[in-house]
N, C-alpha and C positions, 0 to 999 in steps of 0.2 A: 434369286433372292425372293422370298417370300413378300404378298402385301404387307406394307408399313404396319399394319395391326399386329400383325403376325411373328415383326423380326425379331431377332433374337435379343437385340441389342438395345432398338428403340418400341417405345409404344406411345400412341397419339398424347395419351395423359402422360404425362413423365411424373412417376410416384417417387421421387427423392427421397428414400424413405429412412430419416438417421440411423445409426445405429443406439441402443439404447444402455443404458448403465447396467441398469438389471431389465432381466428376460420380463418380470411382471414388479407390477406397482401394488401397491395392496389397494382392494376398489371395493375398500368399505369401510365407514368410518361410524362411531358412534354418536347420534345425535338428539337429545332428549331422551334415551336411552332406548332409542328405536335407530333400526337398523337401515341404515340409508345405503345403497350402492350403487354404482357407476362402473363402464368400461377401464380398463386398466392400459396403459399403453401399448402390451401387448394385443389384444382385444380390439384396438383402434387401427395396431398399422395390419392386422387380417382385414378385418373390413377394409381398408380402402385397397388391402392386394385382390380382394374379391369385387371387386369393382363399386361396393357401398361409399362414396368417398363424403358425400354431406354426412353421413352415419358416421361414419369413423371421426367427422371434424365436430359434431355436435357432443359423442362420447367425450373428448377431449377438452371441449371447453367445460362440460361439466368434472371432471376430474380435476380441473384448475379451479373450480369454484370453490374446491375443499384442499385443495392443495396448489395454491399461489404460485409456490415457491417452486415448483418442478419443472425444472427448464431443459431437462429433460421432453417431458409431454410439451412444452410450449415450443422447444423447436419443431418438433415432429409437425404440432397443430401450424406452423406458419408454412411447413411444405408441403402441407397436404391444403392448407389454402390456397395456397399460391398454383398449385395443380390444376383449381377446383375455380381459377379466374378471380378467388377472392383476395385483391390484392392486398386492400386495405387491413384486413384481418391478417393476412398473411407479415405484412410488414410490422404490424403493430407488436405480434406476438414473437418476430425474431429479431426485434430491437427489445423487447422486455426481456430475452434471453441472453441479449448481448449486456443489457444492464447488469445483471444476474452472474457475469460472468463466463456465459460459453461465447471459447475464440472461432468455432465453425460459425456460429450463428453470424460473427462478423465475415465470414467470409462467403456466407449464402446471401448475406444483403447485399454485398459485392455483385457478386453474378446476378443479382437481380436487375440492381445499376444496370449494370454492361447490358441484361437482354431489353430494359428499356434505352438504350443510347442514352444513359447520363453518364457518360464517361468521366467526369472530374466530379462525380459521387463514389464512384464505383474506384477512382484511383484514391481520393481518400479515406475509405476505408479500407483498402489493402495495405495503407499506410498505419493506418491505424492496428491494424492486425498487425503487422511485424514489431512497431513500438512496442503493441501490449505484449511481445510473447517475444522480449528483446535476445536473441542470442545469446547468453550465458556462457563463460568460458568451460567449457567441456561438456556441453547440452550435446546432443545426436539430433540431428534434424529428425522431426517429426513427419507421422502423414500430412500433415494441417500445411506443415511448412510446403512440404511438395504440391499440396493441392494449390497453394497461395500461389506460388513459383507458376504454376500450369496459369492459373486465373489470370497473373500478369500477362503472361505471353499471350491468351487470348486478347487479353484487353486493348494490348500494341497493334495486334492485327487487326481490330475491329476499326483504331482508331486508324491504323493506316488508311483499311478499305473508306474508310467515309470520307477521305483525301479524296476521294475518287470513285462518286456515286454514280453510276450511268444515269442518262437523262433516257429515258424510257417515256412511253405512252401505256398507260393500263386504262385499258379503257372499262373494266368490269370485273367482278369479283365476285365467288358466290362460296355459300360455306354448304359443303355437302358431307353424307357421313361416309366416315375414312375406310370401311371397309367397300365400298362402290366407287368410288373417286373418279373412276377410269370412263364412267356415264357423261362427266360435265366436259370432255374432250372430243369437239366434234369435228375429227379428221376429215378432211376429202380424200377418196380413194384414193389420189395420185400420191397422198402422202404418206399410204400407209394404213396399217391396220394395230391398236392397241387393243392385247386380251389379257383375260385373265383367268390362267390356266392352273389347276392344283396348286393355287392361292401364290401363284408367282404372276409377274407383270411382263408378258412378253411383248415384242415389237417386230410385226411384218412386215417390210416394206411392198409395195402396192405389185413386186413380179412372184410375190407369194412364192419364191426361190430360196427363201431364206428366212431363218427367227432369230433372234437374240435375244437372251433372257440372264438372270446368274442365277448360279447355285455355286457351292460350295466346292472347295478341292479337299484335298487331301486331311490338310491342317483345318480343315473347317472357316476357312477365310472365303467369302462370297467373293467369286470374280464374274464377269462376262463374256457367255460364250456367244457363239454362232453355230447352225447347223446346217447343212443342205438341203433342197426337198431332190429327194431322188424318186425311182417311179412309185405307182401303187399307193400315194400317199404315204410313203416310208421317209425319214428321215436321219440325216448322217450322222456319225457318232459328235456331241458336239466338240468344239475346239476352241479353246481360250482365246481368249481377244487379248495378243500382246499388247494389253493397257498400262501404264504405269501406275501401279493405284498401291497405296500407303494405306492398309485398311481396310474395312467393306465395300464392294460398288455394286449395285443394283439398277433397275428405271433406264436401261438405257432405250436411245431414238437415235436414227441415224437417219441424215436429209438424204433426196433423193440422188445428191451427188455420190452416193457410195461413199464417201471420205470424212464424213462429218459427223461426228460422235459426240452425242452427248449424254450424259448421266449420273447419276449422285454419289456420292461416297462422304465416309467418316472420317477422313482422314484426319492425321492430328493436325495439321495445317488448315484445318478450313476454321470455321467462324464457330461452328458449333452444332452437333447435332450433324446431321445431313446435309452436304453442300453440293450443288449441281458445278459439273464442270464439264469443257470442251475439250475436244480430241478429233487432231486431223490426220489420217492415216496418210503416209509417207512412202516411197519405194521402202523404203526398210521395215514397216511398222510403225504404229502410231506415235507422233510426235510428242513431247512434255505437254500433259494434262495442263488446262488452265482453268481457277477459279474464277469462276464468272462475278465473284462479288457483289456488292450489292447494286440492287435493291431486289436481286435474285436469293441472294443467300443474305439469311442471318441467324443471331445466334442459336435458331429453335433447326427443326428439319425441315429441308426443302427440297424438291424430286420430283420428278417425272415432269424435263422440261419435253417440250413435243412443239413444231415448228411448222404451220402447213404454209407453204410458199403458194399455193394457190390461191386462195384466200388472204395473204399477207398476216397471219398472226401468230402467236404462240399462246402456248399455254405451260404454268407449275403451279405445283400443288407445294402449299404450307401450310406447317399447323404454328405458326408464329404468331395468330390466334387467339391460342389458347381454348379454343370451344372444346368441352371435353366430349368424344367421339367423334370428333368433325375436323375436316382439315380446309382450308379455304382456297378456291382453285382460283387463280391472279391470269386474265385475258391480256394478251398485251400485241402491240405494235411490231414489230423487230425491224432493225436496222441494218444498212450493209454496213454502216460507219457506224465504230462507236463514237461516242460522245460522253462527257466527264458534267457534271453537274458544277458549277462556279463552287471552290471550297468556301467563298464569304457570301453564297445565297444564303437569305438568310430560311428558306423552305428548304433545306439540304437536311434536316434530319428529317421533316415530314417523308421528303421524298425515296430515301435510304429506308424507312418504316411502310410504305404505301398508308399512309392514313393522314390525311384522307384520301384517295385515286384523284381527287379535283384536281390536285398539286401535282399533277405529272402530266394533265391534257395540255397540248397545245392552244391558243388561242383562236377563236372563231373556227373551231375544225365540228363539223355532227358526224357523232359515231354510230349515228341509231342505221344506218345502209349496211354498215359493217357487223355489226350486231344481230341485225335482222338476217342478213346472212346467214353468219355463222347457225343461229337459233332454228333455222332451218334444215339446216346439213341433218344427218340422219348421224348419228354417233358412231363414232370407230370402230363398235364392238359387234353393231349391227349388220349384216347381210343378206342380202334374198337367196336361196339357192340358187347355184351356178348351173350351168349345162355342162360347165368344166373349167377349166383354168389352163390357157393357154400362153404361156409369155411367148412374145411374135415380136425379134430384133426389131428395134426400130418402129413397132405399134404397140411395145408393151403389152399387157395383159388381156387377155381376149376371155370372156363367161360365155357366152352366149350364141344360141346357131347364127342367131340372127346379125351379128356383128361381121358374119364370114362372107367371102363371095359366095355368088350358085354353086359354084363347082368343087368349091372345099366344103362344101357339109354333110355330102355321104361322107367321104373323109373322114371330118372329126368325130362322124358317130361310131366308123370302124375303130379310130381312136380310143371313144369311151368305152365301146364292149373289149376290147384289147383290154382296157385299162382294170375293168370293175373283175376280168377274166384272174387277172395277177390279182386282185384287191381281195376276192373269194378265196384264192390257191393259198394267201397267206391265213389270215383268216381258219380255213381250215386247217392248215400247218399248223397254226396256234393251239386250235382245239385237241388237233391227232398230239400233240407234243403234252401237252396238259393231263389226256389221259394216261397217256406213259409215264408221266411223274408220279400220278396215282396208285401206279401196278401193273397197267392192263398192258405187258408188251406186246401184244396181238395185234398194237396199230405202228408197230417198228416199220414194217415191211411197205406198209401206205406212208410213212412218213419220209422213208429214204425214195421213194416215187416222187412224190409231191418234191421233194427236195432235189430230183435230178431234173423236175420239169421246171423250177423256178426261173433258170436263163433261160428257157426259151420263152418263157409267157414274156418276160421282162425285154429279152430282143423284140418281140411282136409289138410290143406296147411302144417303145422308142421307136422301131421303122413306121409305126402308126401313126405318132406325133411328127414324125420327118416329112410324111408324105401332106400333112394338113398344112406344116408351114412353107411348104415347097408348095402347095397349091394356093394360098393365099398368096405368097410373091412373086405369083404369075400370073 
């Protein structure tokens, strides 16, 4: 799956962008008999798809100064407010739509409701929405009606999940911009490596044996694969992660137990937007995903949880925000036990929102040892050049001569020229194959050489590694 800026489905702004009655408005009117004009609402929703969105909301209110009456342009203007953090503007202008008579406009203040947790605003006007648009004996259910119907059922689950807030610790929070996000996550080796590879979010764990990443299958639906590292820095064809997933799923992390999976998806059961979930792989395959709920997910996107058990913390990333370009990355405590937040605290919606973070510290606890910590770590994406990369049962990952006994490091150097010997033969395989696509069959004959001598470089290179971890565990 692509970075969050990138995907297909979501983007950090969410441009809600209605659809409109007519293609253009006419954006020009007569006045003193001089000719006055203004963006037309076609005109306004290009700019804000072009990323201008104060430009496209400024065209707009002027458009309404000479045409009140377009409720049309006024819902447009209150979703592209509402995108744009302005909520005030935004609310004002799709309740003057709702006066005006458009039943979407009742049904976007709805979802507004729900993504601020006013659940008994957001139920009465869904209420209000079905009165005004009472079922008629022989009416066809409309888009609207289905959209309403969808809104409800989010609304139930929201109201469920806030039955049942986890009582979490976030000790810090920072808003960074959504296309780098992966910088504010500062892993310790043991937990792994997060990168960011041809604008997809991959995850290494710390034996540098293995990646996880998604991309698309067949039907174009994002799943989660895994691949192997085999020799040569080559890697295996990858292979879907039998995950249960309803949806898109992207962002995944797996702890170091091999068995614990975690990562986001769309599904139509989450909250809204991108919702992180958990996944424990089983003798048969991974067992029924679980939504982590809040105060992890809500109704905006949320992803890329990442857990370093060394350090005791985790990290996700949300743009529930609203900062346009920026997504806000949430530091937090984790727990072996869950815990439920009291349903009659009366800090139970603060704490399901994170706003303020006060509302979730424990009492007399300083975080600034834990903080300073982390602030220290050198960031996941970072590395010094290795000497090599050796996983050694039982000691894990070895970089360095220096890490070896005396007598394993001629060894691992016969190792790494074995190694860089294969890393060249492909390499040039590459290049001899590339000019034969070209025309030139003149390097046929060099490339079926190269290609009968591949097992043997690759035997050399494995009884190379054999002999470094058989002199290391002796």
């Amino acid at each position: 799956m692509p970075m969050i800026t990138a995907m297909k489905y979501f983007t950090i702004i969410r441009y809600a962008v209605v659809a409109v009655a007519a293609a253009f408005v006419p954006a020009a009117v007569a006045q003193d008999e001089a000719q006055v004009t203004y963006p037309s609402i076609e005109d306004s929703r290009l700019m804000a798809e072009d990323g201008n969105l104060e430009q496209a909301i400024d065209g707009l209110q002027q458009l309404l100064k000479h045409e009140p009456k377009n409720r049309d342009a006024r819902m447009l203007l209150g979703e592209l407010a509402w995108s744009a953090g302005q909520d005030k503007l935004a609310i004002e202008s799709m309740e003057e739509a709702k006066r005006q008579g458009a039943h979407n406009a009742t049904l976007r203040l709805a979802e507004w409701a729900m993504d601020g947790y006013n659940f008994e605003r957001a139920q009465s006007l869904l209420d209000s929405f079905r009165k005004g648009t009472g079922r008629k004996a022989g009416r066809k259910a409309s888009p609207l009606d289905e959209e309403a119907r969808a809104l409800q059922e989010r609304l139930d689950r929201l109201e469920e999940q806030m039955e049942r807030v986890e009582q979490i610790q976030v000790i810090d929070s920072v808003n960074v911009d959504a296309a780098s996000f992966l910088q504010a996550f500062r892993l310790s080796p043991q937990s792994g490596r997060l990168l960011e590879e041809n604008g997809r979010v991959v995850f290494e764990p710390q034996s540098g044996r293995q990646r996880f990443w998604a991309q698309p299958d067949t039907a174009g639906n994002y799943r989660l694969v895994r691949s192997d590292a085999l020799f040569g820095n080559e890697w295996d064809t990858p292979v879907e992660l039998n995950v249960e997933v309803d949806g898109d799923a992207g962002y995944p992390f797996m702890l170091p137990d091999g068995i614990t999976l975690y990562y986001a998806s769309d599904g139509p059961g989450g909250l809204g937007g991108l919702d992180i979930y958990m996944a424990r792989e089983g003798a048969d395959g991974f067992l029924t995903p679980v939504n982590l709920g809040m105060p992890y997910n809500s109704p905006y996107n949320d992803y890329m949880m990442a857990i370093d058990e060394v350090n005791g913390v985790g990290w996700f990333a949300s743009d529930r925000n609203r900062v346009p370009g920026k997504v806000t990355i949430y530091l937090f405590i984790p727990s072996n036990m869950r815990t439920n937040v009291d349903a009659n605290d009366p800090d139970l919606r603060a704490k399901a929102l994170l706003n303020p973070l006060s509302v979730t510290w424990a009492d007399d606890v300083d975080y600034s040892e834990i903080l300073q910590r982390i602030r220290s770590t050198a960031t996941s994406t970072a590395r010094t050049a290795d000497d090599f990369r050796i996983n050694v049962p039982g000691r894990g990952v070895l970089t360095r001569y220096s890490e070896l006994p005396q007598g394993a490091r001629a060894k691992a150097r016969s190792y790494v020229a074995a190694q860089n010997n294969l890393t060249e033969a492909l390499a040039h395989l590459a290049e001899l194959r590339a000019k034969y696509a070209a025309g030139n069959e003149s390097t046929a004959s060099e490339i079926r050489g190269l290609e009968n001598e591949l097992p043997s470089l690759r035997q050399q290179a494995k009884d190379a590694l054999n002999a470094v971890i058989s002199a290391i565990n002796h």
